[in-house]
NUMILUM-616392 format. One record per residue (C-alpha): residue number from 1; x, y, z; residue in three letters. Coordinates in nm, 3 decimals, decimal comma. Each point is the difference from the previous one (the first is absolute). Example, Ala and Ser with C-alpha at 12.3 -4.5 7.8 and 13.67 -1.06 7.14 Angstrom:
REM residues 2
+-----+---------+---------+---------+------+
| seq |       u |       v |       w | type |
+-----+---------+---------+---------+------+
|   1 |   1,230 |  -0,450 |   0,780 |  ALA |
|   2 |   0,137 |   0,344 |  -0,066 |  SER |
+-----+---------+---------+---------+------+
END
This chain:
REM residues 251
+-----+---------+---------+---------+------+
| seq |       u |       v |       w | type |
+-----+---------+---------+---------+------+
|   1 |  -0,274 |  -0,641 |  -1,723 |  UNK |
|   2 |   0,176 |  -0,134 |   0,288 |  UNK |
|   3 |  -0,178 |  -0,013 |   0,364 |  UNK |
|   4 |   0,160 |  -0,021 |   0,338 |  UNK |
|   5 |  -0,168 |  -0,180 |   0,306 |  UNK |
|   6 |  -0,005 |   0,198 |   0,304 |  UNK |
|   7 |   0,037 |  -0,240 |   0,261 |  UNK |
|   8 |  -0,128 |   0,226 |   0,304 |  UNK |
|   9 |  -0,349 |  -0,116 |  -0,188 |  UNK |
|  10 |  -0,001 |  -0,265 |  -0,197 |  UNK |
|  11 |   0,077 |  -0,356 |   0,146 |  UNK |
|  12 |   0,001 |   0,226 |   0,318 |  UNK |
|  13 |  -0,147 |  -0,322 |   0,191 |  UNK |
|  14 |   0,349 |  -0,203 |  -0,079 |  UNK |
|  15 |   0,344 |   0,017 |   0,093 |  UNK |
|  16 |   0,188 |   0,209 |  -0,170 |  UNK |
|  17 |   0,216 |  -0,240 |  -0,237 |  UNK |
|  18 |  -0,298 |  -0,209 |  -0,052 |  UNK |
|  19 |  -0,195 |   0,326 |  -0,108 |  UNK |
|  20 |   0,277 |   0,093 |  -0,251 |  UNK |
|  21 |  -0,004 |  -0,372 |  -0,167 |  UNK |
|  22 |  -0,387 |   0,077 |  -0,019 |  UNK |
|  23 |   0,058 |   0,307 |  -0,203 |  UNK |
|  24 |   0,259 |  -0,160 |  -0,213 |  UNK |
|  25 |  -0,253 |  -0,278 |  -0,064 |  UNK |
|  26 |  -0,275 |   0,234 |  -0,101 |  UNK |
|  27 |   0,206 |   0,176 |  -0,261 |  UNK |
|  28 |   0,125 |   0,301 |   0,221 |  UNK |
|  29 |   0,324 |   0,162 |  -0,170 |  UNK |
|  30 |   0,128 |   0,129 |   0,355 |  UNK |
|  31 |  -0,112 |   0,056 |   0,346 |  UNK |
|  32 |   0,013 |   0,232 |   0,239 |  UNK |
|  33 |  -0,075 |   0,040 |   0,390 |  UNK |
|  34 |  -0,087 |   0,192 |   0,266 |  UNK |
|  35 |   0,202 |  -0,127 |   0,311 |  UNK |
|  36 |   0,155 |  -0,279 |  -0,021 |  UNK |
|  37 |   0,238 |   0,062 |   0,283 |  UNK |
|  38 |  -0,154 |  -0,322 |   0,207 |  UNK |
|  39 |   0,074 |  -0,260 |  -0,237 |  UNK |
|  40 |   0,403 |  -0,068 |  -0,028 |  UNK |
|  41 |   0,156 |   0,144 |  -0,296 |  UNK |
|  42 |   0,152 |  -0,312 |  -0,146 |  UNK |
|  43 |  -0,328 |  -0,213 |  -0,051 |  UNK |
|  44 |  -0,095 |   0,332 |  -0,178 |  UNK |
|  45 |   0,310 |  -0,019 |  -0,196 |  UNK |
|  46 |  -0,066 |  -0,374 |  -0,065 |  UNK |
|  47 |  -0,361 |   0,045 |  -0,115 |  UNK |
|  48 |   0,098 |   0,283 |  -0,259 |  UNK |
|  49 |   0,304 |  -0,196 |  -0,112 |  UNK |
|  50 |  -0,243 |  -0,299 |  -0,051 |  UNK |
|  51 |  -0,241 |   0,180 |  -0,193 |  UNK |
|  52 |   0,182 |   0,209 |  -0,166 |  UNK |
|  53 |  -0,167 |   0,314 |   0,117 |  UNK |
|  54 |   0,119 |   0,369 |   0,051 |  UNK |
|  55 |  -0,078 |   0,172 |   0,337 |  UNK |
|  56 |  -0,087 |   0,318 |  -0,138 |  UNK |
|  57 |   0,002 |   0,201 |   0,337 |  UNK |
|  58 |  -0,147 |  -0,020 |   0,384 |  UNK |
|  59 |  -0,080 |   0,263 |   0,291 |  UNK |
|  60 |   0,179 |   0,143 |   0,275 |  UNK |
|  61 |  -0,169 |  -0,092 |   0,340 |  UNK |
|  62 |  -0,319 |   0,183 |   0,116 |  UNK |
|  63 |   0,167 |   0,112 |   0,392 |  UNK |
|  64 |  -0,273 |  -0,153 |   0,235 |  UNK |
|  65 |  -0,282 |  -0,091 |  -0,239 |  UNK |
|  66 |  -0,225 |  -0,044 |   0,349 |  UNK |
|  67 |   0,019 |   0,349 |   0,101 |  UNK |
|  68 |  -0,097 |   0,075 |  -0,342 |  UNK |
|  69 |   0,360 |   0,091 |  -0,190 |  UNK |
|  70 |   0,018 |  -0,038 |  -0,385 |  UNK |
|  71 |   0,356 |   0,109 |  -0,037 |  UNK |
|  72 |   0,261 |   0,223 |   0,202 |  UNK |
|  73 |   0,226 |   0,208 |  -0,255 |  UNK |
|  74 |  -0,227 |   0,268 |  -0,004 |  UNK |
|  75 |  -0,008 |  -0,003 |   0,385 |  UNK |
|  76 |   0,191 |   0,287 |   0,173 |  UNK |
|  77 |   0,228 |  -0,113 |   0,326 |  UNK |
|  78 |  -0,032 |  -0,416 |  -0,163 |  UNK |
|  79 |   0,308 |   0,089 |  -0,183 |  UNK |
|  80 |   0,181 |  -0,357 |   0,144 |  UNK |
|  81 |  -0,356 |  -0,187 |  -0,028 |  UNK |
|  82 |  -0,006 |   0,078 |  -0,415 |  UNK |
|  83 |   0,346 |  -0,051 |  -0,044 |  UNK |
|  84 |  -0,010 |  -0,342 |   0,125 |  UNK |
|  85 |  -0,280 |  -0,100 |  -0,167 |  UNK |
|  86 |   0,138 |   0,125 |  -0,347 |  UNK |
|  87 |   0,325 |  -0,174 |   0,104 |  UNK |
|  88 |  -0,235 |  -0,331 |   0,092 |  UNK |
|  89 |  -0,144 |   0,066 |  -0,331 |  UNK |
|  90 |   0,273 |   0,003 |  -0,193 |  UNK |
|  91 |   0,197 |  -0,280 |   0,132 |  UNK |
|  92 |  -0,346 |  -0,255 |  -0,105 |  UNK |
|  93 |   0,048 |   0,144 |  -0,280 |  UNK |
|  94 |   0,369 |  -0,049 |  -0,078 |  UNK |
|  95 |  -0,069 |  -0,350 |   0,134 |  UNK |
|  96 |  -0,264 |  -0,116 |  -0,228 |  UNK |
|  97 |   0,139 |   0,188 |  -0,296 |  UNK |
|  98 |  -0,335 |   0,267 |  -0,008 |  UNK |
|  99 |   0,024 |   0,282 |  -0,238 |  UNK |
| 100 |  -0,153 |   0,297 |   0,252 |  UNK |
| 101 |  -0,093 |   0,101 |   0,334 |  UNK |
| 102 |  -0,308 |   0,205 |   0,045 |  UNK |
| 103 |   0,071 |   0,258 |   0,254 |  UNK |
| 104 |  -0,360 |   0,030 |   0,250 |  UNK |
| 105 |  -0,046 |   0,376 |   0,063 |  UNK |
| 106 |  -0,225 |  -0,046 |   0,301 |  UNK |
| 107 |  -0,269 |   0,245 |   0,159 |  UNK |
| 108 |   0,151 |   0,326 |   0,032 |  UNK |
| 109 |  -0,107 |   0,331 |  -0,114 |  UNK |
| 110 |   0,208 |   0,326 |  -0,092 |  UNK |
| 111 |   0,316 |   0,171 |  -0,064 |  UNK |
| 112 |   0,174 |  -0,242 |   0,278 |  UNK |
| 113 |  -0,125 |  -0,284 |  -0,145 |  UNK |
| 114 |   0,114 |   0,097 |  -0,329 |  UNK |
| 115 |   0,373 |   0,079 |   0,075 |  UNK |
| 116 |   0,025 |  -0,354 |   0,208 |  UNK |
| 117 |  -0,139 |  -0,177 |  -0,282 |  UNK |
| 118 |   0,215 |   0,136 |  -0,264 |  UNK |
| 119 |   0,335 |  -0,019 |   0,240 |  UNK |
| 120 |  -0,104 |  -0,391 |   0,096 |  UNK |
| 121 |  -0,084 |  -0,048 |  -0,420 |  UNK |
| 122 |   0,321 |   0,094 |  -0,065 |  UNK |
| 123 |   0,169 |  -0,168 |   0,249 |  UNK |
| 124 |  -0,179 |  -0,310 |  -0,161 |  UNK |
| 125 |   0,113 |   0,086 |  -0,358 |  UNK |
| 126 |   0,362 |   0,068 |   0,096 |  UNK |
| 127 |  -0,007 |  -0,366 |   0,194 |  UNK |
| 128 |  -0,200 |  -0,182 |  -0,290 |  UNK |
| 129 |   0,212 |   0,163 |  -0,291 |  UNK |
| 130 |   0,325 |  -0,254 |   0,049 |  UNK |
| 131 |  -0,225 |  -0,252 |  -0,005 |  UNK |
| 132 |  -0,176 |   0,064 |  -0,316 |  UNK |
| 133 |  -0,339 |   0,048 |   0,144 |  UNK |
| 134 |  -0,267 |   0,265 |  -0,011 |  UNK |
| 135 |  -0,181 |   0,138 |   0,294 |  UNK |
| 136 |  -0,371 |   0,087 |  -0,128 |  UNK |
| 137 |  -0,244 |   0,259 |   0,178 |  UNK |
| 138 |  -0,359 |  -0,131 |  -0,035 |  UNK |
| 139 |  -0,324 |   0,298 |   0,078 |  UNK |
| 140 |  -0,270 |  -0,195 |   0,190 |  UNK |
| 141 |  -0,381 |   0,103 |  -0,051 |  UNK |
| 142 |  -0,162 |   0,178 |   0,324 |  UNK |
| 143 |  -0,257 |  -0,251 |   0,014 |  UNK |
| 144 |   0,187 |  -0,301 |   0,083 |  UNK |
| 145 |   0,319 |   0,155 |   0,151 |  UNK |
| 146 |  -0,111 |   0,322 |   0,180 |  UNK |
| 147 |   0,208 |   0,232 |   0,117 |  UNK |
| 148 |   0,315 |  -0,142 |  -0,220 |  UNK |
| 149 |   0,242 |   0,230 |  -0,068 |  UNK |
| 150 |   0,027 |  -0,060 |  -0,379 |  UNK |
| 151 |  -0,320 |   0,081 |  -0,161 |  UNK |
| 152 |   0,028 |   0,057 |  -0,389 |  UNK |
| 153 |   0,200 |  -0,003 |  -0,288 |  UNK |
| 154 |   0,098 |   0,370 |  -0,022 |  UNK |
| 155 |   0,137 |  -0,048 |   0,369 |  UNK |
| 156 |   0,185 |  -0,263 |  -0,085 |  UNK |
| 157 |   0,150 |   0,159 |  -0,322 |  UNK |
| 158 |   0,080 |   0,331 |   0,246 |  UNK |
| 159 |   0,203 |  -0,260 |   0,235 |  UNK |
| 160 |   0,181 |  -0,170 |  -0,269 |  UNK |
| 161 |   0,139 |   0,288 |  -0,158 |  UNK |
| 162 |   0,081 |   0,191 |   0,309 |  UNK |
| 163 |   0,214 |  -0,374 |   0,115 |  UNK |
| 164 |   0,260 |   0,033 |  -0,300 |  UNK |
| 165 |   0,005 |  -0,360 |  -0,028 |  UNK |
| 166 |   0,027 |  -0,187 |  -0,336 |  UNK |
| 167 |  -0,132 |  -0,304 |   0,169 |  UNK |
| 168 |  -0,286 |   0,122 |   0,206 |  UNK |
| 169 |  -0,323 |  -0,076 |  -0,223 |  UNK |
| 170 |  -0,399 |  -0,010 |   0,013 |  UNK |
| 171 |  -0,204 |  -0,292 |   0,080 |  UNK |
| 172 |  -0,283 |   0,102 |  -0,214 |  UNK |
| 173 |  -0,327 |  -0,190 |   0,157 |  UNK |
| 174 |  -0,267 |   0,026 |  -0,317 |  UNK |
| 175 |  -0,246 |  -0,128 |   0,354 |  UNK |
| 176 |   0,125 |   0,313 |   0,192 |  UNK |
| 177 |  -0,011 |   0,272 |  -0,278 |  UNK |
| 178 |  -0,307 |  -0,110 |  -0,087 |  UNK |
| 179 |  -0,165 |   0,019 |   0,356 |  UNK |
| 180 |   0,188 |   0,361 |   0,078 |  UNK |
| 181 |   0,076 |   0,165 |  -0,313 |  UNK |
| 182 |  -0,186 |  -0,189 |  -0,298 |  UNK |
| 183 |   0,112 |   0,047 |  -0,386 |  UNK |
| 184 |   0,257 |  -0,277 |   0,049 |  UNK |
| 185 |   0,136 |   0,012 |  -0,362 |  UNK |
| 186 |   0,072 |   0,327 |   0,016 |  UNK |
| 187 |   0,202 |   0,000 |   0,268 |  UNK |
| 188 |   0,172 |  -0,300 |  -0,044 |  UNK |
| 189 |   0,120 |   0,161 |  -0,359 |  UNK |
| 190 |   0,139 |   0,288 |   0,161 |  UNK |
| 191 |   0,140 |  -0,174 |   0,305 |  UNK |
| 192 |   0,152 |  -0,261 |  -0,210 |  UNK |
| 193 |   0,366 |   0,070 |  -0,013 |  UNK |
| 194 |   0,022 |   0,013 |   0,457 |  UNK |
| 195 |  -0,208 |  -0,280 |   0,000 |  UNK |
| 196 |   0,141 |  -0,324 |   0,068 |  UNK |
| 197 |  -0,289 |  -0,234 |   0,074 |  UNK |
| 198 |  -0,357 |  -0,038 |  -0,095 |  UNK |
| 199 |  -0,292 |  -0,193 |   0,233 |  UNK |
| 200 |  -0,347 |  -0,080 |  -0,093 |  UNK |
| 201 |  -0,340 |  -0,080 |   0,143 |  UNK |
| 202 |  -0,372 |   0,083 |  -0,071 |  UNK |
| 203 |  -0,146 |   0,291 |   0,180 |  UNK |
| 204 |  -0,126 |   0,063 |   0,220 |  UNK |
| 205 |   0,008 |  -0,359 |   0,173 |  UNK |
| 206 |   0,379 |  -0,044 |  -0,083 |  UNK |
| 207 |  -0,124 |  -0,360 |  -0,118 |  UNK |
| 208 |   0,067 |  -0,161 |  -0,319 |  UNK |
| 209 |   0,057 |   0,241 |  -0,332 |  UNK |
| 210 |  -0,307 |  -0,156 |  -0,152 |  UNK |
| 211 |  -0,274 |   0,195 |   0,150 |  UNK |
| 212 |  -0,039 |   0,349 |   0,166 |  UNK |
| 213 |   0,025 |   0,353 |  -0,117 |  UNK |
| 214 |   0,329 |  -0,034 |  -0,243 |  UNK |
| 215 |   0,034 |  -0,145 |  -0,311 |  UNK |
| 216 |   0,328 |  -0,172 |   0,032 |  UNK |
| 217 |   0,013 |  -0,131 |  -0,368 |  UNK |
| 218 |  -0,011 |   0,377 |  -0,087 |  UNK |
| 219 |   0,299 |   0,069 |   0,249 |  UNK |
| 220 |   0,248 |  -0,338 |  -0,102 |  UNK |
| 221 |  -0,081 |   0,123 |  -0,342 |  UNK |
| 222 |   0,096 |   0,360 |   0,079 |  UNK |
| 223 |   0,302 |  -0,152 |   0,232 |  UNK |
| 224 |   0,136 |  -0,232 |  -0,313 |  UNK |
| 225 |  -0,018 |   0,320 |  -0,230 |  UNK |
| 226 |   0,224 |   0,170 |   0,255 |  UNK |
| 227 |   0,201 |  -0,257 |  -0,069 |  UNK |
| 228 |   0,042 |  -0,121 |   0,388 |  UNK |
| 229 |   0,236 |  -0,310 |  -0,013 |  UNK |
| 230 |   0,009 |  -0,094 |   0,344 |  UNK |
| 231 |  -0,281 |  -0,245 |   0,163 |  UNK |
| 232 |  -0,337 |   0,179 |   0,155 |  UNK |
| 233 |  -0,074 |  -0,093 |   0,352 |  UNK |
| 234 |  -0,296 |  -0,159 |   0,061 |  UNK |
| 235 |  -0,078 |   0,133 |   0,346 |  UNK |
| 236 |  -0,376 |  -0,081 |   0,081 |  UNK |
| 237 |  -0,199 |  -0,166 |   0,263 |  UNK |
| 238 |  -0,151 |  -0,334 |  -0,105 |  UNK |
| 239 |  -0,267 |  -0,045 |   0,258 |  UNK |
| 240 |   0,083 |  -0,360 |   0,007 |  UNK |
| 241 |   0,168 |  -0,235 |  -0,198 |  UNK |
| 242 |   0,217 |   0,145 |  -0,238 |  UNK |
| 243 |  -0,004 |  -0,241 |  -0,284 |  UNK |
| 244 |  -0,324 |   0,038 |  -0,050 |  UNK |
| 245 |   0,035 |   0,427 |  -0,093 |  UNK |
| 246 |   0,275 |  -0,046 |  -0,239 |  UNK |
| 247 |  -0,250 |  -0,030 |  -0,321 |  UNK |
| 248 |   0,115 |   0,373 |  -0,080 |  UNK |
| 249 |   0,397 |  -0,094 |  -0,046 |  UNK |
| 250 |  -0,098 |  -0,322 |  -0,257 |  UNK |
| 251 |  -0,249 |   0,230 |  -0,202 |  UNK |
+-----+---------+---------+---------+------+
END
């Protein structure tokens, strides 16, 4: 199997480019990020180049993380606000030669919601599509993102169909499905044809898969017969240094 080294966590205490030579060193077959927006596109460029390493995707912008926002497409009346942060997103992306964007929903609730995510999702799709990207819709558990607009897989499934775009997908979170709706192989067989990544971590501490309520050599196995090609994203908290937690990848 082929892993993916989400940079929002691991190496988190580095500089970008220095945390993407990190993963490269530790065996990583991509990475991917969270926001990377801070750190100028070309040293990312140069750091993937160097390594060799895809970017597989990245996030739009959270609006005013301070106040407490986790995302504005899903926000009636911040219209402008989501737009430029999808346009923000997608740029980085272009820039550093990224294969997604991950469109952040926000905390929003309703039919209102609903209608301004799906006209700012496809808004995203018809701007990403030229560009050979896919813009992916990730549910959030209600423990660690309250309130968040997107809050299981049949939601997102509902939203993906009703968008009519080839080249909207699902970012299927086995750490998320597992905290909210549980019997992750299951849905990850039927969801398998709209989804368009795959994340990992052990629940329910989101650390390393090597511990915790989920068996993840049953679920790579069960992802490898479903014949997934592309590389899982490793998208855990380390509590510390991350070196030190990757035992699971080398086993």
């Amino acid at each position: 199997m082929k892993f993916s080294a989400n940079l929002g966590f691991l190496w988190a205490d580095r500089p970008l480019p220095e945390a993407i030579r990190a993963a490269k060193a530790a065996g990583f077959d991509a990475v991917e990020c969270h926001w990377p927006y801070a750190v100028p596109a070309a040293d990312v460029k140069s750091a993937l180049d160097e390594t060799g390493l895809k970017m597989i995707g990245l996030n739009t912008s959270r609006g005013d993380a301070a106040a407490g926002e986790n995302g504005l497409s899903a926000l009636q009346g911040r219209e402008i606000d989501a737009r430029a942060a999808i346009d923000q997103a997608l740029e980085c992306a272009r820039a550093i030669g990224a294969g997604g964007v991950h469109v952040m929903a926000g905390k929003a609730s309703g039919a209102e919601a609903h209608d301004a995510f799906l006209a700012n999702l496809r808004y995203a799709c018809d701007a990403a599509a030229p560009l050979g990207m896919i813009i992916l819709i990730e549910p959030l558990n209600r423990n660690d993102a309250p309130g968040y607009f997107l809050g299981n897989t049949d939601q997102a499934k509902q939203i993906i169909e009703a968008a009519g775009r080839d080249n909207l997908k699902l970012m299927f979170d086995c750490y998320h499905v597992g905290r909210t709706e549980g019997d992750i192989t299951t849905r990850l067989a039927a969801l398998k044809d709209i989804v368009g990544h795959i994340q990992f971590a052990s629940v329910p501490d989101r650390g390393a898969p090597d511990h915790g309520e989920i068996d993840y050599k049953y679920i790579f196995s069960a992802i490898d017969k479903l014949g997934w090609p592309q590389p899982l994203g490793a998208e855990y908290k380390p509590g510390g240094d991350t070196d030190t937690t990757l035992g699971w990848m080398k086993r």
